[in-house]
N, C-alpha and C positions, 0 to 999 in steps of 0.2 A: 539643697531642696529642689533647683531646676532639676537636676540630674536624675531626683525621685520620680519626679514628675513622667519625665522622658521617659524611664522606665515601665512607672506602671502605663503609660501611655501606648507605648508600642507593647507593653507585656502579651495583649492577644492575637499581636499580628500571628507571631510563628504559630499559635496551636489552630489557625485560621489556614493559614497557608497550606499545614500540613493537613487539616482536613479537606482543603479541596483538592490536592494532587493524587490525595485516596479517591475521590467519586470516578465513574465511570466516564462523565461526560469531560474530565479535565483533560486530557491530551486532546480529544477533538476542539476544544476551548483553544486550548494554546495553538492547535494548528490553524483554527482559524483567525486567530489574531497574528497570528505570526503572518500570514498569506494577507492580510489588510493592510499591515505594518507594507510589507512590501510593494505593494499595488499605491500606498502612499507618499512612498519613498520613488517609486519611477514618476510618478507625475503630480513631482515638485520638486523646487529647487535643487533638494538634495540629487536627484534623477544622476548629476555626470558622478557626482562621488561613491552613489551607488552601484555605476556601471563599471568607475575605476575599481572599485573594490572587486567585482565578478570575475573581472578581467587580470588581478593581481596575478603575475608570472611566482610561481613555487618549485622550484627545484629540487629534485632530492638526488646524490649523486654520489655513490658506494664503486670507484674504480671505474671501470666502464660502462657500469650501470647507471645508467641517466633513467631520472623521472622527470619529466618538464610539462607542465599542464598550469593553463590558469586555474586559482581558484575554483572557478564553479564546474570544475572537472574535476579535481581533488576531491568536492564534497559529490557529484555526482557517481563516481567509481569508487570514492574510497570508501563516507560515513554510508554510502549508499550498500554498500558489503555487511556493512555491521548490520541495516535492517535489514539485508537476505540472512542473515547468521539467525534473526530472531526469529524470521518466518521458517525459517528451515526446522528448527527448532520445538517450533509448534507445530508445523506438520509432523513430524515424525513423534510426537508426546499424542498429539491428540490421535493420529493413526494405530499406536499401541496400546497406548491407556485409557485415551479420550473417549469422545461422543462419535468419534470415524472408527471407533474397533470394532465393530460391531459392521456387517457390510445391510442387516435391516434399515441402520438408522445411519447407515453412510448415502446411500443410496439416493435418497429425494436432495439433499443438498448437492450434492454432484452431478445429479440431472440436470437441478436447478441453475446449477455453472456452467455447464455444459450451454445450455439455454442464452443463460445472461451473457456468452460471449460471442454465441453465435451470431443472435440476432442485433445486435450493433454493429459487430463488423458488415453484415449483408448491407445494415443501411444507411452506412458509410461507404463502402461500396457503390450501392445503387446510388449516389446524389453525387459520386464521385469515379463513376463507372468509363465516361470519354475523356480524363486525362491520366495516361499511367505513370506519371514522372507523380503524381501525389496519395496514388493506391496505395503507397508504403506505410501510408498513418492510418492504414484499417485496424492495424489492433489496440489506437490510442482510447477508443471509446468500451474498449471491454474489458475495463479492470474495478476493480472497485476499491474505495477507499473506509477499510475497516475503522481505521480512529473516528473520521468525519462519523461512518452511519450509526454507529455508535453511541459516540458522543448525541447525536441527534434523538438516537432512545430513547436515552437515557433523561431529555427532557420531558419526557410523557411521564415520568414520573414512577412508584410503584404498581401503578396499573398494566405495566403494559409485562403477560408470562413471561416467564422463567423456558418455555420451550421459541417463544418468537426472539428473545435471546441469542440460544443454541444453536437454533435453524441458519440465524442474519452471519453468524460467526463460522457458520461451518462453510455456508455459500461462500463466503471471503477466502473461506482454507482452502478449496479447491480454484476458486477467482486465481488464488496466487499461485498454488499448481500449473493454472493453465498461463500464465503471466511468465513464469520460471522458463516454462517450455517454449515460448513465443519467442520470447528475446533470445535463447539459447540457437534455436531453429532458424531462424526470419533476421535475429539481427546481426548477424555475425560477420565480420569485415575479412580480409585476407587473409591466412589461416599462417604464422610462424610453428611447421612443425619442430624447431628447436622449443620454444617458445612449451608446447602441447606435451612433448619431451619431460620436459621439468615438470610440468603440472602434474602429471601420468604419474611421475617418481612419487610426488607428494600425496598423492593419492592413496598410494601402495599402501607407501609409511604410515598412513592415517589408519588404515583397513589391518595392517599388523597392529597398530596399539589398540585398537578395539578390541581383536581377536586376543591379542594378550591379556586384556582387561586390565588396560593401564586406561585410570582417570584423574590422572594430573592433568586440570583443565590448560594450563599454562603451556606443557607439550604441543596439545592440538593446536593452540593459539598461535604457536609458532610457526611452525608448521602451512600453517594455514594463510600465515602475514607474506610467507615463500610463493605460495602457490595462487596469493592475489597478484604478486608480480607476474609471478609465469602468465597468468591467462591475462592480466594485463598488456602484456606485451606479444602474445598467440594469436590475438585478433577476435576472439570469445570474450563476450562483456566480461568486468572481473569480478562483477557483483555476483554471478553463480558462484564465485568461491565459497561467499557465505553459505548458501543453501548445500552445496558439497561436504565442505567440512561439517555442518553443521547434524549430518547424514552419518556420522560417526563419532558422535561422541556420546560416550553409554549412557542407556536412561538409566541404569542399574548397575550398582557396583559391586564387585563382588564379592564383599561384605553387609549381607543382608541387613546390616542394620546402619550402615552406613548411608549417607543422602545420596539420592539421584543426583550423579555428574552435568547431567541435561538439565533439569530440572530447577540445579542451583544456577547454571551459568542461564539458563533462560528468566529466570526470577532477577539475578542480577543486572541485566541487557536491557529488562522493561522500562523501567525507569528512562534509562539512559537513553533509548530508541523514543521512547513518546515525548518525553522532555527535552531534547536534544536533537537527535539524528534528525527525525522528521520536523521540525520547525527549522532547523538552517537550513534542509532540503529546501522548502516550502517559502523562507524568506528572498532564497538564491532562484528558485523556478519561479515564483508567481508573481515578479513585479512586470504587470504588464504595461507597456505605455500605452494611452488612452486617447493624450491627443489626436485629433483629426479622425478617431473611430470612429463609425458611422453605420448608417443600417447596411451601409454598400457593404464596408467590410467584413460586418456580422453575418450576413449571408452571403458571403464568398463558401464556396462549396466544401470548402477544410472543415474551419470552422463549424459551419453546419451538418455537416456530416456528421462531427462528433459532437455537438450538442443533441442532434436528432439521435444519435446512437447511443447515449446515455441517457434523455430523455422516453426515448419510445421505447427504442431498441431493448433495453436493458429490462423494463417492463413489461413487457410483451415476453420476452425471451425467459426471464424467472417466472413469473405467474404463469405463464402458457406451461411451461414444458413443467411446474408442479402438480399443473392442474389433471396434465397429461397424465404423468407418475403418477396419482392419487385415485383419479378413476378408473386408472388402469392393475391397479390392487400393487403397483410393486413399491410406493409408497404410503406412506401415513401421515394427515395432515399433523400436528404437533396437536398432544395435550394442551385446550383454553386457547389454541388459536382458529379463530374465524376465518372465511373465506376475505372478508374486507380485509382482515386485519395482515393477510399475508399478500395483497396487494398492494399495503401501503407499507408493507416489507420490500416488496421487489419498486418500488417505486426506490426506495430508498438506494438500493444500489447502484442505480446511475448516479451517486456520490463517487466519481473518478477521483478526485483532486491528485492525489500525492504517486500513484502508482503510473496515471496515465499521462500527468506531466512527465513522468522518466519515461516512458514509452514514447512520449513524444520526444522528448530528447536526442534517441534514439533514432526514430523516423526522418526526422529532419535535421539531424547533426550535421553542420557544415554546407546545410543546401544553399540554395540561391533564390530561396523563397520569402527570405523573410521580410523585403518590399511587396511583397506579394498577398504573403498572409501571414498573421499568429497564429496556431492552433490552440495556443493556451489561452485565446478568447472563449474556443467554445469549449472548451475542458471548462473555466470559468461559471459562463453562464449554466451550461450543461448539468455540471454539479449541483449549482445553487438551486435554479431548479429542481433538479432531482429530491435535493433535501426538504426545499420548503412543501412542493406535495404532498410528498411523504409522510412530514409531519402531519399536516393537516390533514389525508383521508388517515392515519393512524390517529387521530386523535379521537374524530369522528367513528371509528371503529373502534374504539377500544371504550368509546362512550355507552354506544352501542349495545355491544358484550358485558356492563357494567350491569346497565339496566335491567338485560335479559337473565341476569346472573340474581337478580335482585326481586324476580317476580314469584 
């Protein structure tokens, strides 16, 4: 009879569970409990078993091929590939098929990126313009974090269009476009042309099984596990692998009635990326220690730079350069969206979290800064703010547009 009990007891967990892993706002949910969790775990007790764990030595070692990295470089370079696989993925779906095939309704959101990453870096730059040993972190403030603005959304409810949607989604598509190109360009260490060699090979091979119209996803996968080592060890982050590989493999097979190759492996990935990839990202990047922080070091010029460059910058930089696009005819503001309502969109995108922690990573891998300053303070702060105005003039706008809708 306990046993019954127990049963029907838990019986509504799972169909609970699995409705909210469906909503829109659940992977920004888990990213941000997952980044609490950790800000929890650095400043408390747990704090050294936390650091021991970051710090865990992994070796992987095939003859004279050595992989040797702690932990939190396994998960920054490795699971960090699988989200460039996903992003790669949806660029090239949404650029064919999507809302970007179209170069009318490509146009304002790529402005708009264009915008959102300019104007951060400038003023991360400008508050950081007379030390050049920390100019390296200008592009930590101009990325955006699609699950966070999202998820944020999607707590405004069914009020808030189907086009401010499309628009928030597409700016992140080209956000990561220009994200792709930054770290490829800006971050790239000393160049192994043996290393560049291998990668080149695997490339070839990838660009022949597409032109053959071979879509054994399991081929590329492999393929492509080769060619995370080569630029791993070429001095090229190795997370372009994913968006590379990801560059070739057919949305269309060719067997017209057969499933998109793309399309299944990106449907399969989601889960696993939003559930997975980006929460151990996010539990590994965001344990900041807290102790002894103070207003001195929240306005140390790193930090602030890129809070101001996610906070202003980022606002300023999408709404402006929309605004520009739109009065200038080569843009269209979206069906049901208001002028408020798309400022409390671009507000939204100084949500960095997960993108600009890896740029930060990046920027200041191995520096000698880190007595000096965290930049994951102002990525932190930056964000949060960013999100909770957001919400709130999108709430207020979208109240707004209710009532006008209603007269």
């Amino acid at each position: 009879m306990k046993n019954h009990n127990t049963s029907l007891l838990h019986a509504p967990v799972i169909p609970l569970l699995s409705d909210f892993f469906r909503t829109e706002s659940a992977a920004g949910i888990v990213l941000m409990v997952t980044a609490l969790v950790a800000l929890i775990s650095a400043n408390s007790p747990l704090a050294p078993l936390y650091d021991l764990l970051l710090n865990t030595p992994v070796e992987v070692r095939i003859g004279a091929l050595q992989i040797a990295k702690p932990l939190l470089l396994w998960v920054n370079d490795g699971l960090m590939a699988v989200f460039f696989l996903l992003v790669g993925l949806e660029l090239k779906r949404e650029l064919i098929d999507g809302e970007l095939s179209s170069l009318r309704t490509a146009l304002l959101p790529a402005i708009a990126a264009v915008g959102g990453m300019a104007l951060p870096a400038l003023v991360y730059l400008g508050i950081n313009h007379d030390n050049a040993q920390v100019m390296r972190g200008w592009a930590i403030p101009t990325a955006t974090d699609i699950a966070f603005a999202l998820g944020v959304l999607s707590l405004l409810g069914s009020r808030v269009p189907v086009g401010l949607k499309v628009l928030l989604t597409s700016i992140a598509i080209f956000d990561d476009i220009g994200a792709v190109a930054i770290i490829a360009i800006f971050y790239t260490d000393h160049l192994s042309f043996t290393a560049l060699a291998v990668a080149a090979s695997c490339i070839s091979v990838l660009a022949v099984l597409n032109w053959r119209g071979v879509t054994a996803r399991s081929v590329y996968l492999a393929i492509g596990v080769v060619m995370w080592v080569a630029l791993l060890k070429s001095g090229v982050h190795a997370t372009l692998s994913g968006v590379i590989l990801a560059l070739f493999i057919p949305i269309r097979a060719p067997d017209a009635d057969a499933p998109s190759p793309l399309k299944c492996l990106e449907s399969d990935l989601h889960a696993t990326v939003a559930f997975m990839v980006l929460p151990i990202f996010a539990f590994c990047n965001a344990g900041v220690a807290l102790a002894g922080v103070g207003v001195q070091e929240l306005l140390h010029p790193v930090p602030l730079g890129i809070a101001m460059g996610l906070v202003i910058g980022k606002q300023i930089g999408v709404f402006g350069f929309c605004w520009l696009a739109i009065r200038t005819g080569i843009g269209a503001l979206p069906s049901g969206v208001s002028w408020l309502s798309l400022y409390g969109l671009s507000m939204l995108c100084g949500i960095g979290f997960t993108m600009s922690l890896f740029i930060g990573s990046l920027a200041f891998d191995g520096s000698n800064f880190a007595s000096l300053f965290d930049e994951r303070l102002g990525i932190l702060v930056g964000s949060l703010l960013s999100g909770v105005l957001g919400y709130l003039v999108l709430r207020i706008a979208l109240a707004r547009d209710a009532a006008v809708q209603t007269r």
